[in-house]
N, C-alpha and C positions, 0 to 999 in steps of 0.2 A: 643393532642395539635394541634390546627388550623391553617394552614400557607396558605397564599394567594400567589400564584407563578407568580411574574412579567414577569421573563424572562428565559432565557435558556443559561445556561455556553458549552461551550465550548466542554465537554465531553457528552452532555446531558442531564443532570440534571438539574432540574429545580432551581429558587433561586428566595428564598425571605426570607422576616425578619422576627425576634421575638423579640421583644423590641427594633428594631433597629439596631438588629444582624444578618448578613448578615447567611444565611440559606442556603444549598446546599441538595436538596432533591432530590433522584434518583427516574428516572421513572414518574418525574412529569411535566406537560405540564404546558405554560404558559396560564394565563385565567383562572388558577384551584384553588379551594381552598379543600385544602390536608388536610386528621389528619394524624399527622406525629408520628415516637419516636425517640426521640433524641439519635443519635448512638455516637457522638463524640464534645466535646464541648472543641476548643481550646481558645486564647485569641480575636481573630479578626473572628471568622467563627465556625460557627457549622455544623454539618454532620448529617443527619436524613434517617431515612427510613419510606416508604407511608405505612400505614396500611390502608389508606382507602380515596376513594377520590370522596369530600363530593358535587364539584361542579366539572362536567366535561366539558371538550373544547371540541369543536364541530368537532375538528380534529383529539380526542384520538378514534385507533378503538383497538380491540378484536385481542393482536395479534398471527402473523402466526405461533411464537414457543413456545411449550409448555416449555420450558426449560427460558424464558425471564425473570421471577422475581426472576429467581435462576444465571444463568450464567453470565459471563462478558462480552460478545460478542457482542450481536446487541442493543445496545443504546437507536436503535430508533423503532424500531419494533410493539410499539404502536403507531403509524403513517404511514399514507397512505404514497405509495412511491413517489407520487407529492412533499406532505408536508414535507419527508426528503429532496426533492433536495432542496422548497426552506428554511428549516432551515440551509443548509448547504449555501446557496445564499448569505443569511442575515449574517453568519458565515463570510464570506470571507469578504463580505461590509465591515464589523465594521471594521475588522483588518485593510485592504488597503488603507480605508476611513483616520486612523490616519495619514497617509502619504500622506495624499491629493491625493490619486490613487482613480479616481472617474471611473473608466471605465464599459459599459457597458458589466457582465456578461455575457458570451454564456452557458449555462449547455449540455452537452452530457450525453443525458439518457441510461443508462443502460437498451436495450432491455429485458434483460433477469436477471429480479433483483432477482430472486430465482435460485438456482444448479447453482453459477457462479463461485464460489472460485475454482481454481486450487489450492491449496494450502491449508493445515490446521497443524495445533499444535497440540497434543494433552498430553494427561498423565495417566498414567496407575500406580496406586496408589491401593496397596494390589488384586492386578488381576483384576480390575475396570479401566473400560477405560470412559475420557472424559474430561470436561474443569474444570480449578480452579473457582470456584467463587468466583465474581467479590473483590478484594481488598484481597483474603486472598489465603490459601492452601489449604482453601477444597473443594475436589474432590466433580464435580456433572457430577453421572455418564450418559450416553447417547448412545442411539443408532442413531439420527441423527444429523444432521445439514444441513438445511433447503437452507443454503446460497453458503452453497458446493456440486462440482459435483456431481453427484449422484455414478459414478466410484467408489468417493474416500468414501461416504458413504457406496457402497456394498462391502469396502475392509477391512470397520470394522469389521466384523467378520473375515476375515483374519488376521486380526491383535490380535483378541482374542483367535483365535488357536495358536497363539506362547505361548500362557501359560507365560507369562513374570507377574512376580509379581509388579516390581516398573523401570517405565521407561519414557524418553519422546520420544516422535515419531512425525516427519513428514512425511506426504504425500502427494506427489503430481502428478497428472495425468498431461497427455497432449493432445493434439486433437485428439487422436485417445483410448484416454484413459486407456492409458499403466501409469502405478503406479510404483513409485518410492517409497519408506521407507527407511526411515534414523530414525536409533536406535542409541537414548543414554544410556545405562544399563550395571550394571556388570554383567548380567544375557545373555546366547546364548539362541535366539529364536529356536522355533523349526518351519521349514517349512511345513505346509501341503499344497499341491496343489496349488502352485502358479500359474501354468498356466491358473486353474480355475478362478482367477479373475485377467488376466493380469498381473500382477507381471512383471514389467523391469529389475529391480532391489531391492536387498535390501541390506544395509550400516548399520553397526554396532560402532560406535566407531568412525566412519571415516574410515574403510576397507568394502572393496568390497565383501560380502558372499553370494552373487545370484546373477546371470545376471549379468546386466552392473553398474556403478555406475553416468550414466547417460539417457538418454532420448532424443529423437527429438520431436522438437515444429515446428508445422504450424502456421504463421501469413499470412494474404494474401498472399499466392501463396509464402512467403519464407520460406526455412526452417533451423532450428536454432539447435546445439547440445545445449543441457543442461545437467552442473553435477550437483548432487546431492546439493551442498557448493555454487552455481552459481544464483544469480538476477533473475530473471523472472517475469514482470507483475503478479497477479493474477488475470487476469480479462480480458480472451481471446476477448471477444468483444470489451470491449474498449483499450483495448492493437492496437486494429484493426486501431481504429479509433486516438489515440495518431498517428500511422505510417501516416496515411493520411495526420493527421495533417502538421506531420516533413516535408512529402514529398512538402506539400503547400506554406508553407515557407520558405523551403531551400533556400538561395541567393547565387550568385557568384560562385568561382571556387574551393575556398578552405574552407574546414570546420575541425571545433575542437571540440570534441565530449568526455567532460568529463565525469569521471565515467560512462565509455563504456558498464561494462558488457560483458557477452557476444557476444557484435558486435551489437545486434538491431536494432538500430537510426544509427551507423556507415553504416549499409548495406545499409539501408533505403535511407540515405545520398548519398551516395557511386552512386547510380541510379540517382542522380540529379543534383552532379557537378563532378569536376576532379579529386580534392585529399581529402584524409579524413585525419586528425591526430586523434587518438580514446587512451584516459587515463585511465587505468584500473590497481588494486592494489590486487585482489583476480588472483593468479595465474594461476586456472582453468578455470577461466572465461577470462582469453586472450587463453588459450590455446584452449577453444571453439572457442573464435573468430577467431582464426588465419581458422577452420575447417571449421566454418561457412560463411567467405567470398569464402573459396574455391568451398563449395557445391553450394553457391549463385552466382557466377562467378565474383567475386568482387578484381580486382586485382588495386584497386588505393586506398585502405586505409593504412597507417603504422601505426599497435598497438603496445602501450607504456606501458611494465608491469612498477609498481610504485605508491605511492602514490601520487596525484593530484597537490598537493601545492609543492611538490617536482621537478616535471617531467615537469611543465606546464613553467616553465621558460629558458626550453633547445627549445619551440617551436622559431625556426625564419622564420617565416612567416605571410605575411599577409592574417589575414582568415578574410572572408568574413561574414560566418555565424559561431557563438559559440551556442555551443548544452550544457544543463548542465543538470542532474538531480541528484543531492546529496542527501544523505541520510537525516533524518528530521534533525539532525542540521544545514544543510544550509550549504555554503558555506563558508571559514575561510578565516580570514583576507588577509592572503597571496593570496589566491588566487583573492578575488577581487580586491587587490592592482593590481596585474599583468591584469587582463582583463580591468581596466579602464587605462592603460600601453595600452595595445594590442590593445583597441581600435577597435573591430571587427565592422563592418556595424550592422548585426540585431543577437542577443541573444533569442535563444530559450530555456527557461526558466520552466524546467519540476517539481514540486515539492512535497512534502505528506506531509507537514505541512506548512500552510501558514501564522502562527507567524516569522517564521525562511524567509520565502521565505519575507515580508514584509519587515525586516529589512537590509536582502539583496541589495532588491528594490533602500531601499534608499541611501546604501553605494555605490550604482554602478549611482555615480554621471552625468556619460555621458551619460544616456541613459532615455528614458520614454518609460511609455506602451503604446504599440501599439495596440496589444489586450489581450482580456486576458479571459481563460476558465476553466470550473470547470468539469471535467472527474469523472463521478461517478462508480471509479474501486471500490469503498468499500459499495457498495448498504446495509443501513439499521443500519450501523458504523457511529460513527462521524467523522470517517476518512475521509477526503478531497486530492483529488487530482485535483491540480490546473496547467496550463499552460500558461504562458505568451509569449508574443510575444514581445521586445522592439527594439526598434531602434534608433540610435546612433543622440544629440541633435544635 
């Protein structure tokens, strides 16, 4: 069956119709006409997969992982890394566009759009290590990924000497590419040679059965404890350039710095005016921070363990700059009630989904974009990471 692909959703697939029935075809570029097979036919939208694609865009290349028409990971992989930034450009327009946010874009490239992830997921299904494919539970097995450190790529085989039948595992390196593992399994791994490939730590369950159950991270010349359970960019470069950013814009003397994390943006802050207020609700991740302002010499921030919409109304003070970066559902009623209350001069405005961040926009009635940028920590993902800057009408 022949499908002509107008345009491009969201998650990146392509979409277009079949008798006027909106179409959701993965892997397919706009400009293309696809033979598809119909994987899922609800009452408003059908779901298709490309068996073959009969008029190609001028922008689809050959892409970089061989695992792409099997795994659920990189979206966008059959396009050049330009032409992800600007599908990801045109992504943000649409959305901000409905709120009459016309601002012009700045994008910050990812130098280094291959071996960037700090960070991976994985799953280890009958002694088989690797990703779900996409929409279901079956295991496709892998010995790389293309998008992640190379560290945490050479620690897969460390991970297949623990012999673990059925588990999930993360791992994450840091600047000097010391590896952390956090194991979920009823199964005790078996350690060979961890020293061999740096090994920090390894976490089982949530207890500490190697090394430490945390890590130190370099971001320009700071440095940060991270536990295991604790927030962390994954995308050291632009992590880099996000601080820049903070530093640019910080205003005034006092700042409030939701969902702190462990301290990050607080520290960052901390270097630019007098006092910080920093809200944080994972317990290890204040207890880092409390560590991390210490090694950092940072004696004018007070961290708030607690949840945000809880803690943020014991603040009396006037801040000058509010820092927010919430998890993708955005910000909750409560809390923007209280900040168009609080009334801070300028809002820096951090977010990973910018449906959620859009809607926010528009409930945070005091305030317009000032600027506004798109940080490409998820190179190759339809993942978006966007930054606004606003200031108070």
């Amino acid at each position: 069956m022949q499908v002509y692909i107008e345009r491009m959703d969201h998650f990146g697939n392509g979409i277009g119709k079949i008798d006027g029935k909106i179409v959701f075809v993965s892997r397919a570029l706009t400009g293309e006409t696809v033979d598809v097979t119909i994987t899922k036919n609800k009452k408003n939208y059908m779901e298709a997969s490309l068996n073959n694609v009969i008029y190609k865009s001028s922008k689809r290349v050959k892409p970089f992982c061989k695992y792409f028409n099997l795994c659920g990971g990189c979206a966008l992989c059959h396009l050049n890394y330009e032409n992800t930034l600007e599908y990801k450009k045109e992504r943000v327009k649409n959305i901000l566009s409905k709120n009459n946010i016309t601002n012009e874009i700045n994008v910050i490239k990812n130098t280094n759009d291959l071996y960037y992830r700090n960070k991976i997921e994985l799953k280890i299904v009958d002694k088989k290590l690797g990703f779900y494919e996409k929409n279901s539970h079956k295991l496709i097995e892998i010995n790389e990924c293309k998008i992640t450190k190379k560290s945490i790529n050479k620690a897969f085989q460390f991970i297949k000497n623990m012999k673990l039948t059925n588990a999930n595992v993360i791992v994450r390196a840091n600047y000097n590419d010391e590896i952390l593992i956090v194991i979920f399994s009823k199964e005790t791994p078996e350690i060979i040679e961890p020293l061999k490939y740096k090994i920090a730590g390894i976490i089982l369950n949530n207890k500490c059965i190697y090394g430490q159950d945390y890590f130190m991270e370099k971001v320009n010349n700071l440095f940060f404890q991270v536990s295991y359970d604790s927030f962390f960019q994954v995308n050291s470069y632009i992590n880099s350039c996000l601080f820049n950013l903070i530093s640019e814009n910080i205003m005034g003397s006092v700042v409030l710095d939701l969902y702190s994390g462990v301290g990050t943006l607080s520290i960052v802050s901390s270097k630019k005016t007098k006092k910080v207020y920093a809200i944080e609700v994972i317990e290890n991740a204040v207890k880092n921070a409390l560590i991390n302002a210490k090694i950092n010499k940072c004696d004018n921030i007070n961290f708030i363990l607690g949840k945000v919409e809880d803690k943020i109304e014991y603040i009396n003070d006037n801040i000058d700059t509010l820092i927010v970066d919430p998890a993708r559902s955005g910000l909750d009623k409560k809390t923007i009630e209280f900040i168009n209350k609080l009334k801070p001069k300028k809002i820096i405005y951090v977010s990973c989904d910018t449906q959620s961040l859009s809607k926010n926009l528009f409930d945070l009635t005091n305030y317009e974009v000032e600027k506004l940028y798109i940080l490409d920590m998820f190179s190759y993902t339809y993942h978006i990471e966007t930054m606004c800057i606003l200031k108070r009408k």
